[in-house]
Structure formats: C-alpha cells, structure tokens
C-alpha positions in Angstrom: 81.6 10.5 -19.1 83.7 7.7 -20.4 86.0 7.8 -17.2 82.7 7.4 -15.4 81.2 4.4 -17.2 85.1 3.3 -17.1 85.2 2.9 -12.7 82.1 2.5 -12.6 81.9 -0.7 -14.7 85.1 -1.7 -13.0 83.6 -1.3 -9.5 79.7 -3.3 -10.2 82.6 -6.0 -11.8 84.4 -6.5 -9.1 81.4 -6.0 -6.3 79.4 -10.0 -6.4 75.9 -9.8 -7.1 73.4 -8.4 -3.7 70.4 -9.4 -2.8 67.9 -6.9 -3.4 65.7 -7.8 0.1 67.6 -4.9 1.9 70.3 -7.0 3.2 73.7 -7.3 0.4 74.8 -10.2 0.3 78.9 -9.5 0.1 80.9 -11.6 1.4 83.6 -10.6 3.8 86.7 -9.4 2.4 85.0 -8.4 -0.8 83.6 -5.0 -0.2 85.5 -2.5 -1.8 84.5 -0.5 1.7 83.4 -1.5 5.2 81.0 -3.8 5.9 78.4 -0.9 7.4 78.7 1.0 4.2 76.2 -1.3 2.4 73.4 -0.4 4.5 71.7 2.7 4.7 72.3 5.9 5.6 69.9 8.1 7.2 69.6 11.6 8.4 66.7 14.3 9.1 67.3 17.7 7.8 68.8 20.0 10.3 66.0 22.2 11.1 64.3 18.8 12.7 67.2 17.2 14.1 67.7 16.9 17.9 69.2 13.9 20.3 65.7 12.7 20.4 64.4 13.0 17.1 67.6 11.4 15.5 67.4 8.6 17.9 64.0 8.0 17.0 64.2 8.1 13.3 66.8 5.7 13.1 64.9 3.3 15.5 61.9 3.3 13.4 63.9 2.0 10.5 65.4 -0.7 12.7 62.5 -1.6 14.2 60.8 -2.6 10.9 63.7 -4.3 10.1 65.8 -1.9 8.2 69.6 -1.9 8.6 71.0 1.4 9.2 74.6 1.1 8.6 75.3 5.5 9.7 73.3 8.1 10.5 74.5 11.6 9.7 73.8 14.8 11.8 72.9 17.3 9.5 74.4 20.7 9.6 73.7 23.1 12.4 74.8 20.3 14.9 76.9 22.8 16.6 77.0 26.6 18.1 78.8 27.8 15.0 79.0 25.9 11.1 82.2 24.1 11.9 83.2 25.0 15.0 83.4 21.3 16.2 81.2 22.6 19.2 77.8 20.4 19.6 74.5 22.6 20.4 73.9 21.4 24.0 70.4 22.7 23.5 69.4 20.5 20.0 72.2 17.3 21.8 72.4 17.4 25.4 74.2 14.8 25.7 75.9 13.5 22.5 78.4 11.4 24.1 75.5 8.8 25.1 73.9 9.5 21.7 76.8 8.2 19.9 77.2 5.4 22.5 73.7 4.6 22.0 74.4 3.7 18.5 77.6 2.3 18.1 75.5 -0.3 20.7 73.3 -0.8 17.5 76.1 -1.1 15.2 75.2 2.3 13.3 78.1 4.9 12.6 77.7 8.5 13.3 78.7 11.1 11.0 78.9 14.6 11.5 78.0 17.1 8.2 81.2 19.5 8.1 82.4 21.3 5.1 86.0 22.9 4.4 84.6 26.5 5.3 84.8 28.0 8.4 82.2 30.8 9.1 83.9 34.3 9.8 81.4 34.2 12.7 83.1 31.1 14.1 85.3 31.7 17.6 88.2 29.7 15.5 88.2 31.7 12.1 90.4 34.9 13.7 93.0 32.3 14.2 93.1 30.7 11.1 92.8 34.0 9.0 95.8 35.5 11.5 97.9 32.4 10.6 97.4 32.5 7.1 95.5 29.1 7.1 92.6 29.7 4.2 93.2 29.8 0.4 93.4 32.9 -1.5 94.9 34.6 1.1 91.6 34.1 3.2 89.1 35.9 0.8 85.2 35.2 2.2 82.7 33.6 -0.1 79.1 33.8 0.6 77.6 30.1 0.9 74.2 28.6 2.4 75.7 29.0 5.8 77.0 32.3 5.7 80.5 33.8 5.0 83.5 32.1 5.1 86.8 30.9 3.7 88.2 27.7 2.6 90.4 25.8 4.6 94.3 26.1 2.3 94.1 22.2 2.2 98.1 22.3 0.3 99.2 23.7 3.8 100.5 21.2 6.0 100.3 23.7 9.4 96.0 24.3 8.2 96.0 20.7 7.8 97.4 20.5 11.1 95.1 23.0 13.1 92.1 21.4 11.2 92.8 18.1 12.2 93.6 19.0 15.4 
C-alpha cells in the first residue's frame, strides 16, 4: 500500500491541475500519456456489441458533447477468443469502422488476453512449438480453456506478435 500512495502521489504531483467540465486541461507535453488518454473510454459489453451498436454508442456521447478519447471492442469481437479473426457477422466491415473513428479522433482497442483458447485454429501450433508456459497446461477461464502465452520466450513473443 505504501508503494501505491508512493506513485501515485508522485504521478497527481507531476499531472497540473484539470478542469473538472469534462475537458482536462493539460497542457501539451505534460501528460504523462497521450493526449487521447485523458478522455474517456467507452465500450458496451460484448453480448450487445456490433459495428452498428458501437458506432452508435460512441456517437451519442459525442453528440452531447462528450469527448471519447477510445472505444474498446469487448471480447467476443472475433470467431474464436484470440484468434485475431473479426466476427464478420457482429463487424461486417471493421476496416471502415475503425476508419470511421480515427475520422473522430477516437482510438480503437481490441479486448485480448494472453490465453489462447484450445478451440482456437492457432492453439495446435503454439502447443506443437512449445510456445505456452508450464509446458502448455490448460486452465479453465470465463472464455473457456486455454493456456498462457510463455511471454520469457522470445520465438512465442514472436508468433504472438506476428
């Protein structure tokens, strides 16, 4: 608790006083992060999100005057739980989604976790090349079954990123 309080009161210290309107007030070259980051962040849970229905949400907020500085897309945003693969059913076309707002200045940011679903096309591959941690034991999560990407292995690292 003590290292908390510790970065924490080091981080309000060196962040200048916001206005509390909605809008901070920090000047450039202050923020600790980008300038985005200081506004919010929105997202519908997954069993409501869609192309249209995220679009829509996020409008509302701008139309009422609201800065949205990201939106995420909530799990379930592809075929399989981090399979990189977008649900052309739920995001026909996500490309133009994204476009759409970038051309309102809000970031997009896709819910992943380091587990990859033994149900995913790509786990086979990872488990065959000896990519997940404790030698690719599953664990039973929310999503389903998986294993945790061996993040100390520079070739898992690698294929992850790739």
């Amino acid at each position: 608790i003590i290292f908390f309080a510790t970065v924490l009161a080091a981080l309000v210290s060196a962040v200048p006083d916001v206005e509390v309107s909605g809008v901070p007030a920090v000047p450039e070259g202050n923020a600790l992060y980008p300038e985005w980051a200081h506004y919010h962040w929105v997202w519908l849970p997954s069993f409501k999100s869609n192309q249209s229905s995220v679009l829509n949400f996020v409008d509302e907020f701008i139309s009422r005057g609201i800065p949205v500085g990201g939106t995420d897309i909530d799990s379930l945003w592809s075929t399989g739980v981090n399979n990189f693969v977008w649900d052309t059913a739920k995001f026909p076309d996500a490309k133009s989604m994204i476009a759409e707002f970038h051309s309102k200045g809000v970031r997009v940011i896709n819910w992943v976790t380091c587990n990859i679903d033994t149900d995913s096309p790509s786990y086979a591959e990872g488990k065959s090349k000896g990519y997940y941690m404790n030698d690719g034991r599953t664990v039973k999560w929310w999503h389903g079954h998986g294993s945790y990407i061996d993040y100390s292995n520079p070739a898992a690292l690698d294929w992850w990123h790739a």
